[in-house]
PyMOL Python script that loads the backbone (N, CA, C, O; Angstrom):
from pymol import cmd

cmd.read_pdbstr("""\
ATOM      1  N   UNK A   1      -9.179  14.127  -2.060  1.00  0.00           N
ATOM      2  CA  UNK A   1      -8.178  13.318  -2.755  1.00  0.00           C
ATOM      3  C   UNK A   1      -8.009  11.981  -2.034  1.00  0.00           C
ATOM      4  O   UNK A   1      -7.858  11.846  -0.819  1.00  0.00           O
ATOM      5  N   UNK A   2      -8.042  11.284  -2.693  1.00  0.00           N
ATOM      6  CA  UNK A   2      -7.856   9.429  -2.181  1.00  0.00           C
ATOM      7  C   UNK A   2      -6.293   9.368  -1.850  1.00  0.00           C
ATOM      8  O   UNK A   2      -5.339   9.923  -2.394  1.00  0.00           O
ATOM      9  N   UNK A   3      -6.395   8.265  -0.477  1.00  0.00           N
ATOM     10  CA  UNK A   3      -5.413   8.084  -0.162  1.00  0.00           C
ATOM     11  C   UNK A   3      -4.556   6.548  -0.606  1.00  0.00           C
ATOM     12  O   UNK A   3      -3.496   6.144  -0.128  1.00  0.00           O
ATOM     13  N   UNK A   4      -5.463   5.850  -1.734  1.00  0.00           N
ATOM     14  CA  UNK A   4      -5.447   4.927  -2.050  1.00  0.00           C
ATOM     15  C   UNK A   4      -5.446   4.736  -3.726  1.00  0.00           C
ATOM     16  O   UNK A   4      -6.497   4.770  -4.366  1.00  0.00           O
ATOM     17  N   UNK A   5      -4.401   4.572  -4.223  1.00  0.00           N
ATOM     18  CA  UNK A   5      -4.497   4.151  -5.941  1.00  0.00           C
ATOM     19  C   UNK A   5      -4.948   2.540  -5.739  1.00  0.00           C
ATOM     20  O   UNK A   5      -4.661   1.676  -4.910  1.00  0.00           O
ATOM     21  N   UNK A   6      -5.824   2.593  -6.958  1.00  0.00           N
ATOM     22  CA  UNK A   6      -7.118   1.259  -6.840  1.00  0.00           C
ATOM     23  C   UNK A   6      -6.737   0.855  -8.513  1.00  0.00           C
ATOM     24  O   UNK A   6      -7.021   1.638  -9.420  1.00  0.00           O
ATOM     25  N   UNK A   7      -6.118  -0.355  -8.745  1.00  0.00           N
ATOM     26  CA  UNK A   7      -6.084  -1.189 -10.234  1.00  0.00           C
ATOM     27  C   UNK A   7      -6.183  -2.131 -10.031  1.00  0.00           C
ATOM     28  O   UNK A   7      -5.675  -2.631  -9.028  1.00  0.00           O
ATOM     29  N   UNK A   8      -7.178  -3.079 -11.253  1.00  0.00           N
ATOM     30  CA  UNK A   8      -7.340  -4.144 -11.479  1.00  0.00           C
ATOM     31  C   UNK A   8      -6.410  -4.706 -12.775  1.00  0.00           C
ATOM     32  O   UNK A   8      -6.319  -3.833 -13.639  1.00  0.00           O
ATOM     33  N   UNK A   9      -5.963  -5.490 -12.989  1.00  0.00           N
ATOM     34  CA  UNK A   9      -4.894  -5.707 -14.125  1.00  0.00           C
ATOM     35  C   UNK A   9      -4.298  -7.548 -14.042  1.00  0.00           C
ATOM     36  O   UNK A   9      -3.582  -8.097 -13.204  1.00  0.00           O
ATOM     37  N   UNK A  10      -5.049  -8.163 -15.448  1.00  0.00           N
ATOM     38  CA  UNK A  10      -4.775  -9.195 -15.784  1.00  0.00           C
ATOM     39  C   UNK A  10      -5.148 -10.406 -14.294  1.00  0.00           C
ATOM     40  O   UNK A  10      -4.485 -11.439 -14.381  1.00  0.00           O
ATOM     41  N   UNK A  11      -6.025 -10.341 -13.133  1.00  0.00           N
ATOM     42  CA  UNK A  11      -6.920 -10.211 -12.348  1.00  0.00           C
ATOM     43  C   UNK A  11      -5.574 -10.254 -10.948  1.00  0.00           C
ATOM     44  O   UNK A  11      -5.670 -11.122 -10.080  1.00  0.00           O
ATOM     45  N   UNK A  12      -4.906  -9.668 -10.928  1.00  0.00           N
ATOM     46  CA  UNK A  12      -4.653  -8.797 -10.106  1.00  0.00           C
ATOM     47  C   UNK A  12      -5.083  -7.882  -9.371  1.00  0.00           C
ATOM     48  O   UNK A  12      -4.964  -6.946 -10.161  1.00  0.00           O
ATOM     49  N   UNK A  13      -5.576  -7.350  -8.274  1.00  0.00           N
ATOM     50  CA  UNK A  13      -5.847  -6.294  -7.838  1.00  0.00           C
ATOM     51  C   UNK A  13      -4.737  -5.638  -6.824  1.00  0.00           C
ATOM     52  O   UNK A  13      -4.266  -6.112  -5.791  1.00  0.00           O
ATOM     53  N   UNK A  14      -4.518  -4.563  -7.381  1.00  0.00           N
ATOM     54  CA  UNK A  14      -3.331  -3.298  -7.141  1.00  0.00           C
ATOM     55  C   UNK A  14      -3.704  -2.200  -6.311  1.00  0.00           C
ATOM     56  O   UNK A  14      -4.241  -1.153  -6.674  1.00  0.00           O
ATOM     57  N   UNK A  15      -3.277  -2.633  -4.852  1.00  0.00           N
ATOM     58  CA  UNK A  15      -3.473  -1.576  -4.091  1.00  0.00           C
ATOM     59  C   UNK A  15      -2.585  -0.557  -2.953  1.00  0.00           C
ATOM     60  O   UNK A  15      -2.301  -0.703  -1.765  1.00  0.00           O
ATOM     61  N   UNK A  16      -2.320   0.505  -3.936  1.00  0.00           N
ATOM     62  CA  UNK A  16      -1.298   1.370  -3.732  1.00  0.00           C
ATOM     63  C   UNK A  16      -1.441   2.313  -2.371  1.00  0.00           C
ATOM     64  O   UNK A  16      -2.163   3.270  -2.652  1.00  0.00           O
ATOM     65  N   UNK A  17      -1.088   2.352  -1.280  1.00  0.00           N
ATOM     66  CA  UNK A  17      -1.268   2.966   0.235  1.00  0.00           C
ATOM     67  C   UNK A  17      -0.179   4.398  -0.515  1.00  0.00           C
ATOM     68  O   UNK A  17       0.985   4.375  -0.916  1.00  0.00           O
ATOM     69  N   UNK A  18      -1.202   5.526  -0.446  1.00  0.00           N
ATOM     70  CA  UNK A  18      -0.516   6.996  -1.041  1.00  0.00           C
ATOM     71  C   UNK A  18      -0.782   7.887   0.252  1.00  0.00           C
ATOM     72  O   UNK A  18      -1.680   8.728   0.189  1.00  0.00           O
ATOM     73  N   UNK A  19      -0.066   7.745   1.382  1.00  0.00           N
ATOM     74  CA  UNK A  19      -0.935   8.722   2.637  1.00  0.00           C
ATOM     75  C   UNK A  19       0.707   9.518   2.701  1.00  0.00           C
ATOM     76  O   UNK A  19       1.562   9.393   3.578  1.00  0.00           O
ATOM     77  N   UNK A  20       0.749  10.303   1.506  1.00  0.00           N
ATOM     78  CA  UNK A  20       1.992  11.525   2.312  1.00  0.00           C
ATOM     79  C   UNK A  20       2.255  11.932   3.205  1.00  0.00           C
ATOM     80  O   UNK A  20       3.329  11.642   3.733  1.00  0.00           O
ATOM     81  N   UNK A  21       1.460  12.707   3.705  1.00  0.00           N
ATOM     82  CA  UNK A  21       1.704  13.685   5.043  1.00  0.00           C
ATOM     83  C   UNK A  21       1.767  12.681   6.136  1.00  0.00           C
ATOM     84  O   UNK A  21       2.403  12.817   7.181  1.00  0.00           O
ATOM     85  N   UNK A  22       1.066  11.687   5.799  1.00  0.00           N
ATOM     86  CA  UNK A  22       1.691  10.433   7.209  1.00  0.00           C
ATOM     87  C   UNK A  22       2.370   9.650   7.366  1.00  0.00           C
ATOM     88  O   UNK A  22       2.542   9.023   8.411  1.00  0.00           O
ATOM     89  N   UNK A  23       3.204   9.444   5.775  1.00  0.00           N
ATOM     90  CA  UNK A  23       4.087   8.524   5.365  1.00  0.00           C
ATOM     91  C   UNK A  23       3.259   6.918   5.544  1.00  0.00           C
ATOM     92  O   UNK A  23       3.881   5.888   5.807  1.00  0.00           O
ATOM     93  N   UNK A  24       2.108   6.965   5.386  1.00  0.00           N
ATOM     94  CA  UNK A  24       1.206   5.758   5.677  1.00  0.00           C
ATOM     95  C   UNK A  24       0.929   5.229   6.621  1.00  0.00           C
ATOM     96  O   UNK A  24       0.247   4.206   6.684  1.00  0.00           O
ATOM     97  N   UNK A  25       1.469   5.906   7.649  1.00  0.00           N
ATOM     98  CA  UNK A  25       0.835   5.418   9.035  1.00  0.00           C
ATOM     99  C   UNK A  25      -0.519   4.844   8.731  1.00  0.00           C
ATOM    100  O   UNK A  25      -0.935   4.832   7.572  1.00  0.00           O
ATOM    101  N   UNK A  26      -1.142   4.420   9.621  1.00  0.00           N
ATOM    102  CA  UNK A  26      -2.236   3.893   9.792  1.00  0.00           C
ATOM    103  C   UNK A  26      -3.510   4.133  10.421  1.00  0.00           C
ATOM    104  O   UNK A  26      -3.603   3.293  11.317  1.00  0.00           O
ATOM    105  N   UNK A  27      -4.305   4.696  10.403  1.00  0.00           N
ATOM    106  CA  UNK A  27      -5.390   5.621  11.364  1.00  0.00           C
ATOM    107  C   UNK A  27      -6.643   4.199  11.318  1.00  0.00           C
ATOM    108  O   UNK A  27      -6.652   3.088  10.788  1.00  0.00           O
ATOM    109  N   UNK A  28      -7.604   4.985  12.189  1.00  0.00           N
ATOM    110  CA  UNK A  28      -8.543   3.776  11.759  1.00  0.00           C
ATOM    111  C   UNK A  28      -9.483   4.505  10.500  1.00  0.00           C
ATOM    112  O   UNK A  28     -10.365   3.810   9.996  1.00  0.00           O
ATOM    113  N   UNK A  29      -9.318   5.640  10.102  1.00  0.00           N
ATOM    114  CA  UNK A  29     -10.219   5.612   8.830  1.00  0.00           C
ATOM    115  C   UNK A  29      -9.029   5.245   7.729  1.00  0.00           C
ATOM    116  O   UNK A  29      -9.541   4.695   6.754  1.00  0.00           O
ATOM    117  N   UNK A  30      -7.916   5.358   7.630  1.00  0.00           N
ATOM    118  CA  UNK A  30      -7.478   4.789   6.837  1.00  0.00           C
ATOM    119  C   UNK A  30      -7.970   3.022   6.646  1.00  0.00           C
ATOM    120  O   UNK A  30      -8.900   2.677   5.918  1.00  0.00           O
ATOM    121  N   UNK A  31      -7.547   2.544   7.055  1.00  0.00           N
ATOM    122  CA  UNK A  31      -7.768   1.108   7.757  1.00  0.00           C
ATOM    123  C   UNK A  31      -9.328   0.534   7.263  1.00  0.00           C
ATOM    124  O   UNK A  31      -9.678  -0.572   6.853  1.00  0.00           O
ATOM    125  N   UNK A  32     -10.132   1.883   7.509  1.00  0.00           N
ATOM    126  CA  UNK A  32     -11.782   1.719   6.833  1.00  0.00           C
ATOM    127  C   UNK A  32     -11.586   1.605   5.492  1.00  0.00           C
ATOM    128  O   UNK A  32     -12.023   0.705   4.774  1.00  0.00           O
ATOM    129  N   UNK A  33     -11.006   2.418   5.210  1.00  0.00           N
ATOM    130  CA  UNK A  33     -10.937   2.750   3.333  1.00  0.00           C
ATOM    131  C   UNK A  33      -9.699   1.665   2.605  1.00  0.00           C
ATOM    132  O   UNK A  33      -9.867   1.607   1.387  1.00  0.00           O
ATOM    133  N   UNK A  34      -8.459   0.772   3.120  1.00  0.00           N
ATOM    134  CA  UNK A  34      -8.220  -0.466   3.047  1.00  0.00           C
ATOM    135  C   UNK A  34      -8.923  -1.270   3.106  1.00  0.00           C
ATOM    136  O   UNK A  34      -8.757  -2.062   2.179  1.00  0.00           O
ATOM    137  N   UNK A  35     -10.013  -1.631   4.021  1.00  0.00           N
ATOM    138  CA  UNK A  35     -10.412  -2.640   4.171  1.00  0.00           C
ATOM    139  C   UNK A  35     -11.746  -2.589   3.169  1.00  0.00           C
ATOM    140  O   UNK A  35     -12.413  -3.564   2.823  1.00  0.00           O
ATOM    141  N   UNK A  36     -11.926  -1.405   2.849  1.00  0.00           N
ATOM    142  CA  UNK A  36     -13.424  -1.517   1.950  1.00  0.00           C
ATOM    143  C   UNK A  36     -12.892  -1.824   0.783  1.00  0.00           C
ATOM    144  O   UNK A  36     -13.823  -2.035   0.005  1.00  0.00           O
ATOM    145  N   UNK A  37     -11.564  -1.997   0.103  1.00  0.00           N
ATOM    146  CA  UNK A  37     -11.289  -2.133  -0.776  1.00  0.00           C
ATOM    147  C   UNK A  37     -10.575  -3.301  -1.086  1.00  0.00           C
ATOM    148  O   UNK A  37     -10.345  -3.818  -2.180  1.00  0.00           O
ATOM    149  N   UNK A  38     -10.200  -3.700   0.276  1.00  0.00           N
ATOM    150  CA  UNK A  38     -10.160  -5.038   0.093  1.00  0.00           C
ATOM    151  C   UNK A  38     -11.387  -6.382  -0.130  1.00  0.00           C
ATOM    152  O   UNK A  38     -11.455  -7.464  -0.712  1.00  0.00           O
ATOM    153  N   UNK A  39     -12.135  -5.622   0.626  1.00  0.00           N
ATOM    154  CA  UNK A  39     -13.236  -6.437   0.653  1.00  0.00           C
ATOM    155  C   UNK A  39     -13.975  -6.294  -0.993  1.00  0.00           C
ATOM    156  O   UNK A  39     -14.696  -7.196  -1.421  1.00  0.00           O
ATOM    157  N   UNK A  40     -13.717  -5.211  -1.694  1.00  0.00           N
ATOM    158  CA  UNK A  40     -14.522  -5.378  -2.687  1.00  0.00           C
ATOM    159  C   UNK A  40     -13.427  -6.364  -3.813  1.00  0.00           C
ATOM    160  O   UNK A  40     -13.793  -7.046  -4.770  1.00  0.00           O
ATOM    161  N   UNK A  41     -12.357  -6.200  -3.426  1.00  0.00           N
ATOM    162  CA  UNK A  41     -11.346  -7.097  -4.514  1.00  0.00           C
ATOM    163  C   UNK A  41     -12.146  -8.403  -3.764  1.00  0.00           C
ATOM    164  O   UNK A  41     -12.329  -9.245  -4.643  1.00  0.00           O
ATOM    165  N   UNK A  42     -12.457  -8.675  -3.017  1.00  0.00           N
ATOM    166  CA  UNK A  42     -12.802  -9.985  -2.505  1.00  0.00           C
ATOM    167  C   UNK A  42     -13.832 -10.612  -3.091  1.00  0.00           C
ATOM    168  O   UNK A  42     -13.854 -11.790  -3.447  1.00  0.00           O
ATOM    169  N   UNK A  43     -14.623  -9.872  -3.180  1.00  0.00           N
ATOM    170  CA  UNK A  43     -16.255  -9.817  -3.627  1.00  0.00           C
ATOM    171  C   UNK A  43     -16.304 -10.141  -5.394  1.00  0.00           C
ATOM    172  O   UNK A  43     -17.344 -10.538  -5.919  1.00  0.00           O
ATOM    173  N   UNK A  44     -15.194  -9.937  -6.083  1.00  0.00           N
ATOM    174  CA  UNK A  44     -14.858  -9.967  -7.512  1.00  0.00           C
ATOM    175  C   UNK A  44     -14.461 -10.638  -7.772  1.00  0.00           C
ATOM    176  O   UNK A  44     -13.316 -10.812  -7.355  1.00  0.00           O
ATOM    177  N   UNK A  45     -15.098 -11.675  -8.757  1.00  0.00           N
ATOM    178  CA  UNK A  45     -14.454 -12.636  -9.492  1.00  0.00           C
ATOM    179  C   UNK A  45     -13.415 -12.737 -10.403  1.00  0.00           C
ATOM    180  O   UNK A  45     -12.722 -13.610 -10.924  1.00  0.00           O
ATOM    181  N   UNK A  46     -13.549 -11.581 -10.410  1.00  0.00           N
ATOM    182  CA  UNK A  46     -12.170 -11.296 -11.912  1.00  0.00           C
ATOM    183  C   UNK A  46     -10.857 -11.133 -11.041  1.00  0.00           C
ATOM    184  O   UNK A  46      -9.856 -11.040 -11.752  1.00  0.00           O
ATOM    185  N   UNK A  47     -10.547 -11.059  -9.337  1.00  0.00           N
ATOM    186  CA  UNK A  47      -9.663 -10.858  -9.267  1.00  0.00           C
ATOM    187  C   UNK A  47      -9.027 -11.955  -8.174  1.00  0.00           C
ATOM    188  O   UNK A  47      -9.583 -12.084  -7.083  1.00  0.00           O
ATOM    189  N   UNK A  48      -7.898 -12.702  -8.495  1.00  0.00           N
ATOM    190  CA  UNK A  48      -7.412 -13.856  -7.713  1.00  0.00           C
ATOM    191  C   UNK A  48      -6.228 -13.867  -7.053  1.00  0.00           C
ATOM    192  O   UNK A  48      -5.810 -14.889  -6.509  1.00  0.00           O
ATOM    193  N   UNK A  49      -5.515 -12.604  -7.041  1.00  0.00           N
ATOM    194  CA  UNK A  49      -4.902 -12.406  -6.279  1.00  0.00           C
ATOM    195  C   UNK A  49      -4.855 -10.777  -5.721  1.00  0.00           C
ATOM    196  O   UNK A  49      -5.457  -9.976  -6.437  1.00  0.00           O
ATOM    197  N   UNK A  50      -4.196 -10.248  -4.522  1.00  0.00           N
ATOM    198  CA  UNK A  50      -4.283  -8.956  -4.539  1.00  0.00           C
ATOM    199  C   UNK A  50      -2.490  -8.624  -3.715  1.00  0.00           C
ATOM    200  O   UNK A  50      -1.845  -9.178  -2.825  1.00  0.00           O
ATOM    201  N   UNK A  51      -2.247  -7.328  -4.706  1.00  0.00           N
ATOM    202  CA  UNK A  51      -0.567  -7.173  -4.276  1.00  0.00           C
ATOM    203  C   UNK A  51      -0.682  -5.947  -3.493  1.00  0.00           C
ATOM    204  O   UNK A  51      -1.844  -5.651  -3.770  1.00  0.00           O
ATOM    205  N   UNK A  52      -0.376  -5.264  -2.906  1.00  0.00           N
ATOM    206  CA  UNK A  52      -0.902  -3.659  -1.824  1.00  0.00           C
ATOM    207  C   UNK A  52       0.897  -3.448  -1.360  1.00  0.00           C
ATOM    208  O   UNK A  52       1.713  -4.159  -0.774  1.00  0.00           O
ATOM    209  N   UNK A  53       0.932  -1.914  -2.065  1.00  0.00           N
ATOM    210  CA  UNK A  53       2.185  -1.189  -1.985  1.00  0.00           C
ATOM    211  C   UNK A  53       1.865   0.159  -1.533  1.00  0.00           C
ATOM    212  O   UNK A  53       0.764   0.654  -1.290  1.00  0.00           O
ATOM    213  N   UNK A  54       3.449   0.840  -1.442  1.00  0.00           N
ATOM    214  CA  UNK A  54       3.509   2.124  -1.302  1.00  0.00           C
ATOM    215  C   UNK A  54       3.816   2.502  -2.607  1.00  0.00           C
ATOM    216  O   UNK A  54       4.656   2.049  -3.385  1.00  0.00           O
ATOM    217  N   UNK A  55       2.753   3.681  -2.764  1.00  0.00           N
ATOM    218  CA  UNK A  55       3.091   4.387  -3.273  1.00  0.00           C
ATOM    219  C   UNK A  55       3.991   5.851  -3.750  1.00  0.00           C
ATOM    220  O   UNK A  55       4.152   6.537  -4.759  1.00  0.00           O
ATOM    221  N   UNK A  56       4.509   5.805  -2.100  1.00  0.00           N
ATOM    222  CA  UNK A  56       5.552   7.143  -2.007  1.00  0.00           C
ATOM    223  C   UNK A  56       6.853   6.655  -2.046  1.00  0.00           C
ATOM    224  O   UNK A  56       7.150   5.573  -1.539  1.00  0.00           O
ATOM    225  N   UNK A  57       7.658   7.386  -2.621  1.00  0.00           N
ATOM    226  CA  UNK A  57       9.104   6.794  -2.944  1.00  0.00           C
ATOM    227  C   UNK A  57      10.307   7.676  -1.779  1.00  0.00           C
ATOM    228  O   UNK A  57      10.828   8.790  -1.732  1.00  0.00           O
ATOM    229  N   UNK A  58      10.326   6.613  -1.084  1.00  0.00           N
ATOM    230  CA  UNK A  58      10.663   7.283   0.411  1.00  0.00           C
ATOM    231  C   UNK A  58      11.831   5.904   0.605  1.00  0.00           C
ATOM    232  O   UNK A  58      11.496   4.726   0.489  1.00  0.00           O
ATOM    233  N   UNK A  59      13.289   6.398   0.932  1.00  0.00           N
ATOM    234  CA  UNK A  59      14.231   5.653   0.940  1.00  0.00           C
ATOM    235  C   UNK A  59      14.884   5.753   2.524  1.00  0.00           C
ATOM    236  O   UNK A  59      15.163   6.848   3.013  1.00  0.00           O
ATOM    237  N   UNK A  60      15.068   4.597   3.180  1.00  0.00           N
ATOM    238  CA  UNK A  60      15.788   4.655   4.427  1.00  0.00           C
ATOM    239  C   UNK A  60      16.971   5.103   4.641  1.00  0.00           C
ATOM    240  O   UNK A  60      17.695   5.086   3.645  1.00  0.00           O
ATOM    241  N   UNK A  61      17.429   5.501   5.597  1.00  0.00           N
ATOM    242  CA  UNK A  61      19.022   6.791   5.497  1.00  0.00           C
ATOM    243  C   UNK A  61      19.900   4.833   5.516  1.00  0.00           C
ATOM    244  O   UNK A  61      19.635   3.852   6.211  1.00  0.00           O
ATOM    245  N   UNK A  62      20.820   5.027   4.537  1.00  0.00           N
ATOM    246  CA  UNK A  62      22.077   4.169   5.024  1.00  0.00           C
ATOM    247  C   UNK A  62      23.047   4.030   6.096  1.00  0.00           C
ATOM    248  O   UNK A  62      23.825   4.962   6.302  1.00  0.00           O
ATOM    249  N   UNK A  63      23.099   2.849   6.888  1.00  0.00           N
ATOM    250  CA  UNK A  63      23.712   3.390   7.892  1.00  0.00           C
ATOM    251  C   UNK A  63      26.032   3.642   8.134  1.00  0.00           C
ATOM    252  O   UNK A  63      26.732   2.933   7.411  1.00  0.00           O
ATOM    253  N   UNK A  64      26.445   4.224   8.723  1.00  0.00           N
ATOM    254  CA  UNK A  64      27.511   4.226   7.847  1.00  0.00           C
ATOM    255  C   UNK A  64      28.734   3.858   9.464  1.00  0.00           C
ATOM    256  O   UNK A  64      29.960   3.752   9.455  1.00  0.00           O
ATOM    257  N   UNK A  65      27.903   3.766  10.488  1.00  0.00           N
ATOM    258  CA  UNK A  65      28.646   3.084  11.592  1.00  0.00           C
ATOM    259  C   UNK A  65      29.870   2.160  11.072  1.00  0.00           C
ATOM    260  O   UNK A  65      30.014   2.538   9.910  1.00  0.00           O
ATOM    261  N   UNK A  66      30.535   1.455  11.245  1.00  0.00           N
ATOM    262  CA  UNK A  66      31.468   0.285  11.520  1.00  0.00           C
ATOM    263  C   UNK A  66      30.994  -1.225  11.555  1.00  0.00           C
ATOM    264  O   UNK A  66      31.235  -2.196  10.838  1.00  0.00           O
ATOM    265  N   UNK A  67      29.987  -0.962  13.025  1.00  0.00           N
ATOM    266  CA  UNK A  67      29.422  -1.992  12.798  1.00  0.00           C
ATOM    267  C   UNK A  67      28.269  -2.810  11.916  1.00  0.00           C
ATOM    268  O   UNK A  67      28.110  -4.030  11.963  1.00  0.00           O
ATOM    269  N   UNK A  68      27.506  -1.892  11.111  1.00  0.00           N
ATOM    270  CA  UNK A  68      26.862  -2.551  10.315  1.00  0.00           C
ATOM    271  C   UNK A  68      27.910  -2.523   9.190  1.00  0.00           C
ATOM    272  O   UNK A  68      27.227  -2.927   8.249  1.00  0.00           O
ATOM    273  N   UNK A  69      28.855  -2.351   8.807  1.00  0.00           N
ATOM    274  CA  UNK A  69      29.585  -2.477   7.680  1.00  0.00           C
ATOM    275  C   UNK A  69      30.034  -3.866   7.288  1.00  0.00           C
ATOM    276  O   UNK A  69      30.537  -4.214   8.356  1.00  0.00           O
ATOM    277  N   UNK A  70      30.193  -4.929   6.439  1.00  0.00           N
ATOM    278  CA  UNK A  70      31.124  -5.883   6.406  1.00  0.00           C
ATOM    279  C   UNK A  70      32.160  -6.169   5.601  1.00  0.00           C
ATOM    280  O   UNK A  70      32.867  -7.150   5.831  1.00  0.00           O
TER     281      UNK A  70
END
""", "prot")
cmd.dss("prot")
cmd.show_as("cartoon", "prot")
cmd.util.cbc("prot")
cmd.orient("prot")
């Protein structure tokens, strides 16, 4: 299973970082398989810009101290 959702769209290229179990950390084969896919959005004419997200829907705890409050 890929750790990477790969779209091209209106020449966009859409590249979604999906690494669950690591929350996307970064390994160096991850990093291989980014970069090969960057490089091929590169290599393509159809695509002129490139946007790269998460794909896991993972929310930071709020903090509820005093001092970050205003």
């Amino acid at each position: 299973m890929s750790q990477l959702l790969i779209e091209e769209r209106a020449g966009v290229g859409h590249l979604s970082l999906k690494r669950d179990n690591a929350l996307n950390a970064l390994s160096r084969e991850f990093c291989a398989e980014i970069d090969a896919v960057l490089r091929a959005f590169e290599a393509s004419e159809s695509v002129s810009a490139i946007l790269i997200t998460s794909a896991l829907n993972i929310s930071a705890p709020v903090p509820t101290s005093a001092k970050w409050r205003r």
